[in-house]
C-alpha positions as CSV (number, residue, x, y, z in Angstrom):
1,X,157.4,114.5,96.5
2,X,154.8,111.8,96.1
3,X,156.0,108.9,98.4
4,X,154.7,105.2,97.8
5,X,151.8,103.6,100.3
6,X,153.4,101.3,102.6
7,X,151.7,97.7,103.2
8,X,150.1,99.0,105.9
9,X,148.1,101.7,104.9
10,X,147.0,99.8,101.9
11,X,145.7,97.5,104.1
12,X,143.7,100.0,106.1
13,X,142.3,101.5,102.7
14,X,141.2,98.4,101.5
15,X,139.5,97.5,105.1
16,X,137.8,100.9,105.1
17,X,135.9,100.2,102.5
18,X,134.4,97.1,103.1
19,X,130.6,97.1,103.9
20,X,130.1,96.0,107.4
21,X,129.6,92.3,108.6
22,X,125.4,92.3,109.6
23,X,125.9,89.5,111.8
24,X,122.9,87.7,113.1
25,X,121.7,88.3,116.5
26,X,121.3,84.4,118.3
27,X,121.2,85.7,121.7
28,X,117.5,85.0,123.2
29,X,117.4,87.8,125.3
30,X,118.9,90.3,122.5
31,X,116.4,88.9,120.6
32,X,113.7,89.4,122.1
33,X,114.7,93.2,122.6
34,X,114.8,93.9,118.8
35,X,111.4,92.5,119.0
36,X,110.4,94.7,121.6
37,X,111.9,97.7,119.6
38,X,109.8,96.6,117.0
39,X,106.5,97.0,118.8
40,X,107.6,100.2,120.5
41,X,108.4,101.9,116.7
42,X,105.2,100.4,115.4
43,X,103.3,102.0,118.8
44,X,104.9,105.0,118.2
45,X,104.2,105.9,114.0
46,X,100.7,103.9,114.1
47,X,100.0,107.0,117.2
48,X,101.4,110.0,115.6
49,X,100.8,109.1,111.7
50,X,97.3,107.7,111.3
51,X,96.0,110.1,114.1
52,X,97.8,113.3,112.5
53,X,94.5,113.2,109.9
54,X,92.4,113.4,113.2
55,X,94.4,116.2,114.6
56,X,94.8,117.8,111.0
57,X,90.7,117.8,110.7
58,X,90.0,118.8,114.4
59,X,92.7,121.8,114.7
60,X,92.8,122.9,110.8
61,X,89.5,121.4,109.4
62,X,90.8,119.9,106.8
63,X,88.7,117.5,105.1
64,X,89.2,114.6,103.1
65,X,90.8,116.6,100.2
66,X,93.4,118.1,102.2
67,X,94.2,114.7,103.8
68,X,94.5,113.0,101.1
69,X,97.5,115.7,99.6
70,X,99.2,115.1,102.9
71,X,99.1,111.3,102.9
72,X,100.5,111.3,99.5
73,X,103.0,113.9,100.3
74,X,104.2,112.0,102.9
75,X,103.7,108.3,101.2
76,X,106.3,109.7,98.2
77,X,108.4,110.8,101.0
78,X,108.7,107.3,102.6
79,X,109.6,106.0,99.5
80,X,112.3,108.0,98.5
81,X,113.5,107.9,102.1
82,X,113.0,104.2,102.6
83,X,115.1,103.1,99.5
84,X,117.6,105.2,101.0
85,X,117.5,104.0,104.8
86,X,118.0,100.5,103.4
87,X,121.1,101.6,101.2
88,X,122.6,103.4,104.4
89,X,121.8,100.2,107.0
90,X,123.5,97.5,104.1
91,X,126.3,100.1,104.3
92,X,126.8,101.3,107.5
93,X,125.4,99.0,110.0
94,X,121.7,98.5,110.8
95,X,122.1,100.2,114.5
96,X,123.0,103.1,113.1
97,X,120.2,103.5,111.0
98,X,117.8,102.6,113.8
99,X,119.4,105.3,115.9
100,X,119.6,107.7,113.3
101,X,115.6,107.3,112.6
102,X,114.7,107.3,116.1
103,X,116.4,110.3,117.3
104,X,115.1,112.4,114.3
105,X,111.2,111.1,115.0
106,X,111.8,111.9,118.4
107,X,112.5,116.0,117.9
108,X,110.1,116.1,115.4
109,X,107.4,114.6,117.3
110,X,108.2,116.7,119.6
111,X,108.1,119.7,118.1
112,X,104.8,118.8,116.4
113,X,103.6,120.0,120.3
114,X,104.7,123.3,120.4
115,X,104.0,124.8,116.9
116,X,100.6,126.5,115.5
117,X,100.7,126.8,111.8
118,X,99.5,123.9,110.0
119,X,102.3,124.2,107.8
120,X,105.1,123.9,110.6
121,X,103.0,120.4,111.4
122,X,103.4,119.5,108.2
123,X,107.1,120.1,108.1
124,X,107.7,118.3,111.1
125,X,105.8,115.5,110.1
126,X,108.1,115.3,106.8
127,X,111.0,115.3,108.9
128,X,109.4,112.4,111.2
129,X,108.5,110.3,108.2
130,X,112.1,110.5,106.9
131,X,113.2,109.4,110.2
132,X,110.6,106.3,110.4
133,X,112.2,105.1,106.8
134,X,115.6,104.9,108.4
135,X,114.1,102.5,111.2
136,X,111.9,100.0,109.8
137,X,114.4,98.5,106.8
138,X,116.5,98.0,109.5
139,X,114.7,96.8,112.0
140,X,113.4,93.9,109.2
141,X,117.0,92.8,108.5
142,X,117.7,92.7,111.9
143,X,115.4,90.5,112.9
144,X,115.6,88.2,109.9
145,X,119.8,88.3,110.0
146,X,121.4,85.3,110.6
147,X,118.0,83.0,111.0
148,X,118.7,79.7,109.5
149,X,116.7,78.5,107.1
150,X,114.5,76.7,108.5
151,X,113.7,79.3,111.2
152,X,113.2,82.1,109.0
153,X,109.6,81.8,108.5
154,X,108.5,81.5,112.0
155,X,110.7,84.6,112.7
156,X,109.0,86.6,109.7
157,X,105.9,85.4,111.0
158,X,106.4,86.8,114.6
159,X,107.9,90.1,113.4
160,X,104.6,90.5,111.5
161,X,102.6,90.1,114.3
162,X,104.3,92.2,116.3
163,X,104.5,95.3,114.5
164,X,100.8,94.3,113.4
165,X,99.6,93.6,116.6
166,X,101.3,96.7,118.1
167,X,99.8,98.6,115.4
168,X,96.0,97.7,115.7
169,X,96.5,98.3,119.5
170,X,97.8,101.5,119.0
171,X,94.9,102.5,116.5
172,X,92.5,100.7,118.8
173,X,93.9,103.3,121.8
174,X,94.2,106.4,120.4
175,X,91.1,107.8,119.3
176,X,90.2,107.3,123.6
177,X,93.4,109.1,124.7
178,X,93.1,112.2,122.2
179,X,89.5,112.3,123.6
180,X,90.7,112.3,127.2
181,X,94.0,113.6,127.3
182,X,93.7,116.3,124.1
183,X,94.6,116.4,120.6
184,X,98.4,116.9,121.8
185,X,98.7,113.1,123.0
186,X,99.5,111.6,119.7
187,X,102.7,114.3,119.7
188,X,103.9,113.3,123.7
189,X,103.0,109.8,123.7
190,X,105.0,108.4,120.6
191,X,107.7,110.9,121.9
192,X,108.1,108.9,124.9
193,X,107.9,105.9,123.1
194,X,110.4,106.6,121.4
195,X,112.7,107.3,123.7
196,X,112.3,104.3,125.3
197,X,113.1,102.3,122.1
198,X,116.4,104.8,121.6
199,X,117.6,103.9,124.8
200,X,117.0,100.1,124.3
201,X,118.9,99.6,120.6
202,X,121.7,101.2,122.2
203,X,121.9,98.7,124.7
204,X,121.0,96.0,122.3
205,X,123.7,97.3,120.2
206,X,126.4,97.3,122.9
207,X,125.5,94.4,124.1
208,X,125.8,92.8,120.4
209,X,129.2,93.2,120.3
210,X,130.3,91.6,123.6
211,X,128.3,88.5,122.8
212,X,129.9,85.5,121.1
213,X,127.6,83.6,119.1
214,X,127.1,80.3,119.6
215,X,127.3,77.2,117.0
216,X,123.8,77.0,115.3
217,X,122.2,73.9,116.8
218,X,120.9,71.2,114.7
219,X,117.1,71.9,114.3
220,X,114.6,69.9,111.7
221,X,113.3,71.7,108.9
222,X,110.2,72.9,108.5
223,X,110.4,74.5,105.4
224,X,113.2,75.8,103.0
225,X,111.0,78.4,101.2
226,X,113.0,78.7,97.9
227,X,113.4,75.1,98.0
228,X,109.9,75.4,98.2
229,X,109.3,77.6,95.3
230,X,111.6,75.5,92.8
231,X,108.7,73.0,92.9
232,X,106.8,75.7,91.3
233,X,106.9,77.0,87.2
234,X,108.1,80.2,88.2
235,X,111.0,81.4,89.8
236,X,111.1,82.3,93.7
237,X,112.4,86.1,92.3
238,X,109.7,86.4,89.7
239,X,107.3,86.0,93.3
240,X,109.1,88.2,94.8
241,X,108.7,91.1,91.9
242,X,105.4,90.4,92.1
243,X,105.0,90.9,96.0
244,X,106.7,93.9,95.5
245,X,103.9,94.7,93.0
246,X,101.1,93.9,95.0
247,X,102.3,95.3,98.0
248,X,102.4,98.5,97.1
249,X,98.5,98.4,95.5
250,X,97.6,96.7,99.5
251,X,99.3,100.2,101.0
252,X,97.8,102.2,98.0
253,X,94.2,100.9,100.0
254,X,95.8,101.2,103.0
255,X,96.7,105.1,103.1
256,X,94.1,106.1,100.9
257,X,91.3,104.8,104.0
258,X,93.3,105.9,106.9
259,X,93.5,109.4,105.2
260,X,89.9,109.5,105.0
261,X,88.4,108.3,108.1
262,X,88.3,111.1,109.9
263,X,86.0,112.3,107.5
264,X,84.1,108.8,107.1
265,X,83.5,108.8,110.6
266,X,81.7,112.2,110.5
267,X,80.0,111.2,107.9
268,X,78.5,107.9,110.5
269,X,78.7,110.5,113.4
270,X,81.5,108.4,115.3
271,X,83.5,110.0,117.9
272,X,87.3,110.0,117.6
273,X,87.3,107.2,120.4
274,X,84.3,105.2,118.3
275,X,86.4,105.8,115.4
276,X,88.8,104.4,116.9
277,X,87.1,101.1,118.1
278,X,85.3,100.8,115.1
279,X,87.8,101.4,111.9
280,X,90.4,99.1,113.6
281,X,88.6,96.1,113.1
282,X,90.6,95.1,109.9
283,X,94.2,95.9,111.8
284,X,93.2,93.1,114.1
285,X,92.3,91.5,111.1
286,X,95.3,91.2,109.6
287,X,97.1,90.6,112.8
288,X,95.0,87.0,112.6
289,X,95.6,86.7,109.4
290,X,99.4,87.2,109.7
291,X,98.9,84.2,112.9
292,X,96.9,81.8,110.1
293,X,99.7,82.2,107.7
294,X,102.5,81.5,109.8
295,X,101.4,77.8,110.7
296,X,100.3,77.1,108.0
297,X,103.0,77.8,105.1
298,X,101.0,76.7,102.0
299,X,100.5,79.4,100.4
300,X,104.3,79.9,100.3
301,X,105.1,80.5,95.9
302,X,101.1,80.0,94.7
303,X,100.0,82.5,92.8
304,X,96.2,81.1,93.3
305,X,96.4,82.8,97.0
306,X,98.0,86.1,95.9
307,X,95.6,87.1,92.9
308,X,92.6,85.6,95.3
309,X,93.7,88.0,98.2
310,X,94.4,90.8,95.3
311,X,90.7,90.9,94.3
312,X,89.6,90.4,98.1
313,X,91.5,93.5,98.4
314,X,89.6,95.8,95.5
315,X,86.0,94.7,96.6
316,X,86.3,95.5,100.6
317,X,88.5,98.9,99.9
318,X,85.4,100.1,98.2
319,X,83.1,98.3,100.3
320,X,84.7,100.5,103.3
321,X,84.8,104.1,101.3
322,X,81.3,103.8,100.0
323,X,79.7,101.6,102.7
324,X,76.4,103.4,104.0
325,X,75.9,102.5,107.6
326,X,78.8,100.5,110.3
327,X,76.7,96.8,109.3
328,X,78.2,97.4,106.2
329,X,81.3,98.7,107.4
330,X,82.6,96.0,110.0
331,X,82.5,93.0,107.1
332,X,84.3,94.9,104.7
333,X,87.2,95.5,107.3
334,X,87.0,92.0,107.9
335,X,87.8,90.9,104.3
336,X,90.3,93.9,103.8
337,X,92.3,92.8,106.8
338,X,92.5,89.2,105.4
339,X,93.4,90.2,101.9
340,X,96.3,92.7,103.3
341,X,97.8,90.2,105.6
342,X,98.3,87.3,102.8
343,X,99.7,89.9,100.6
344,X,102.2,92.0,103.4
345,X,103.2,88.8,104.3
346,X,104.3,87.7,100.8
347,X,106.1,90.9,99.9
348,X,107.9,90.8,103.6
349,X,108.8,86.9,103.1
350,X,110.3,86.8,99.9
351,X,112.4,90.1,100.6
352,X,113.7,88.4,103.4
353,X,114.1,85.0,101.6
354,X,115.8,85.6,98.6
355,X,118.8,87.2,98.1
356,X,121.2,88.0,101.5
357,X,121.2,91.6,101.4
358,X,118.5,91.5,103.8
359,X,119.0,95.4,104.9
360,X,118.5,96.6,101.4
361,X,116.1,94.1,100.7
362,X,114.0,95.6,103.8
363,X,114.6,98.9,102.2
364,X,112.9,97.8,98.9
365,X,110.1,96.6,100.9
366,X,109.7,99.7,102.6
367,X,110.0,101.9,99.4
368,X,107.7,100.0,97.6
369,X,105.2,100.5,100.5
370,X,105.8,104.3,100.3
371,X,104.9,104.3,96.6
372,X,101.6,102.8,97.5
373,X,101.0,105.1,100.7
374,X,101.7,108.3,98.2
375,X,100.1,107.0,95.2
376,X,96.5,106.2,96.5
377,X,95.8,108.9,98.4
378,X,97.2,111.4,94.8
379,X,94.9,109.4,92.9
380,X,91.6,109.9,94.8
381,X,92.7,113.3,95.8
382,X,92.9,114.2,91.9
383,X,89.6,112.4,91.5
384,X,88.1,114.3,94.2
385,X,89.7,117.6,92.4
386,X,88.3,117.0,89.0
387,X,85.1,115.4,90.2
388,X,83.8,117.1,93.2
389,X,80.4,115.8,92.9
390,X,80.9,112.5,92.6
391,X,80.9,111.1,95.9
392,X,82.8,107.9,95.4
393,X,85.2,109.6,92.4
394,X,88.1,109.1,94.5
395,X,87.0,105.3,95.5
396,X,86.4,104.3,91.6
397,X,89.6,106.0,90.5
398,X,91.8,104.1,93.2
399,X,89.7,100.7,92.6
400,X,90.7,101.1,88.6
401,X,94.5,101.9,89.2
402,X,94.3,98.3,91.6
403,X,92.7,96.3,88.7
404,X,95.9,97.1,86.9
405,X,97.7,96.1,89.5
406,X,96.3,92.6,89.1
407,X,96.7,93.0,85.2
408,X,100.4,93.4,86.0
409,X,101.1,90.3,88.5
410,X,99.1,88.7,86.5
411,X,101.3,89.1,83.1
412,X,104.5,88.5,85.6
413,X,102.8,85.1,85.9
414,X,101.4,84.0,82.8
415,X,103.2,86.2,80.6
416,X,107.3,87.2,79.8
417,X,108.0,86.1,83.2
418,X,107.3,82.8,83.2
419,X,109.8,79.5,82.8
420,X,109.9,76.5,82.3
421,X,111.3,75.3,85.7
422,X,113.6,76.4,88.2
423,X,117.0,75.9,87.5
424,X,115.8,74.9,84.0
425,X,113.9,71.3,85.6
426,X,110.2,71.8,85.4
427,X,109.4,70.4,88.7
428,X,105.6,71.4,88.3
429,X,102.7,70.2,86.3
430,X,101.6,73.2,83.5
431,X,98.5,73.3,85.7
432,X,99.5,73.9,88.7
433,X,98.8,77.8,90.3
């Protein structure tokens, strides 16, 4: 016999289904240690994944063709798996996510060590790179969560330097250690990274729940970003769609040259630790560029500065690929590096600043990343498939699928997707970018 729900376990139905409460971290000291588990994760990917093309090409000799299928493999991958870690840490708590991605990068790094067969790397790597998508959509809401208003861009701004900074270091670093230590540094290395960073979120986390927060002090405002944007003629979300346009194109570059390096830097006769020093000029780059944006927030909803840094982007992406000798080289970096920071930090910024679902915001962000990372590299690999003799067949294919890229944030702008005003009051002059 069916018997009726009491009161009481109604009431515990109902609270089991409720999302969790992502309540902001205010603690200094807590968070500072989310920031430092930010620069550990972004030591410990920028290691294993942009040298896995060196190891791939040294152990396997693969060359730029076979590179570029693994980089878009493992691009698509993080997208799928991105949009998915930032579904699971709005659901289920953003710790849990963080733990979750750390503990399955950490076997599979691991296990990267041991293993022969090029395809038990590649397997491993899979598993790492869905692991790394459950991390950094979290790690971005965590940081972000709870900021007040007026705080949240100087917090964006330091999280981007951070991982930036960690990144370019890590880059910087590794092509030295694989030379001195052996190829099987970039598998131990971020494994003990890593473990470092599990060990610290779980203290963060328990930690997190015995602190009480305390009342938001009274600070000035710098900026209110979407308060900001309503000043414009188009609306803060219609910049946001089309960072998260852009952003992907910027990663598109991104994966498509870190997949070939190894095979550009043969090509200049670098050494892995040259290769290093040299091709992570425009990581350093966009770490200053990151630093320029933060203080100076003008560029906050303009379009002007987004399609600039767009086309910035095309010219030095091809200027890298198809540049003849390193005096060619290092300016090109330079001018990429700026390009990619104005537009990361636009796609980051407005994922954080509009809307409140900041964890599956983050995962957006992160997804639309992984398109990029798997769609450039499939391009010029199909490119270098169907036009083997044409050197730069992969660098013109990519370059044309950017262009309409700019076609598209460009329509956003000028086209459907404009209006009159935000919140119907035309605060703007028709001229103004």
């Amino acid at each position: 016999m069916n018997r009726a729900s009491s009161p009481a376990t109604k009431e515990k139905n109902e609270m089991s289904s409720l999302q969790p409460v992502h309540r902001g971290i205010t603690s200094p000291i807590l968070k500072s240690a989310v920031l430092a588990v930010e620069a550990l994760n972004s030591l410990a990917t920028t290691y294993f994944f942009y040298y896995l093309y060196f190891f791939t090409k040294a152990r396997f000799q693969f060359g730029a063709l076979q590179n570029l299928w693994l980089a878009a493999l493992l691009g698509f991958l993080y997208a799928f798996g991105s949009y998915c870690g930032g579904r699971y840490a709005q659901k289920f708590g953003y710790f849990s996510s963080i733990e979750i991605g750390i503990s399955t990068m950490l076997v599979a790094f691991l296990m990267c060590a041991f293993v022969a067969p090029w395809w038990l790397i590649v397997g491993l790597a899979m598993i790492g790179t869905v692991g790394m998508s459950f991390t950094w959509p979290a790690v971005e809401a965590l940081v972000s969560e709870g900021e007040l208003p007026a705080r949240l861009p100087a917090m964006v701004g330091l999280y981007n330097f951070i991982w930036s900074m960690a990144g370019a270091f890590a880059y910087f670093t590794g092509g030295a250690m694989m030379e001195k230590w052996g190829t099987r540094t970039i598998f131990f290395l971020p494994a003990g990274l890593l473990a470092i960073e599990l060990g610290l979120i779980v203290w963060v986390e328990i930690a997190s729940r015995r602190h009480f927060a305390p009342k938001p002090e009274v600070v000035w405002p710098m900026l209110h970003a979407e308060l900001t944007g309503y000043k414009s003629s188009v609306s803060p979300q219609t910049f946001l769609n089309m960072a998260w346009v852009a952003n992907p194109m910027a990663y598109l570059a991104i994966n498509t040259v870190v997949a070939t390096i190894p095979s550009l830097a043969a090509r200049m006769n670098f050494s892995r630790m040259l290769a290093g020093f040299v091709c992570s000029i425009w990581l350093f780059t966009r770490t200053a560029t990151f630093v320029a944006l933060r203080f100076w927030p003008g560029w906050h909803y303009r379009f002007c500065f987004l399609a600039s840094a767009y086309g910035a982007m095309i010219l030095s992406f091809a200027g890298i690929l198809l540049a003849p000798n390193p005096w060619m080289l290092v300016p090109a970096e330079i001018l990429f590096g700026v390009a990619l920071g104005l537009i990361y930090y636009s796609s980051l910024f407005y994922s954080m600043d509009v809307g409140d679902t900041k964890g599956e915001h983050g995962g957006i962000h992160e997804a639309v990343i992984g398109l990029g990372n798997g769609m450039g590299p499939a391009i010029a690999a199909l490119a270098l498939t169907f036009f083997p003799g044409f050197r730069g067949s992969g660098t013109c294919a990519v370059c044309a699928f950017m262009v309409l890229g700019l076609v598209g944030i460009s329509w956003m702008r000028f086209g459907t997707f404009r209006i009159k005003g935000a919140r119907g009051t035309n605060l703007a002059s028709p001229d103004r970018l």
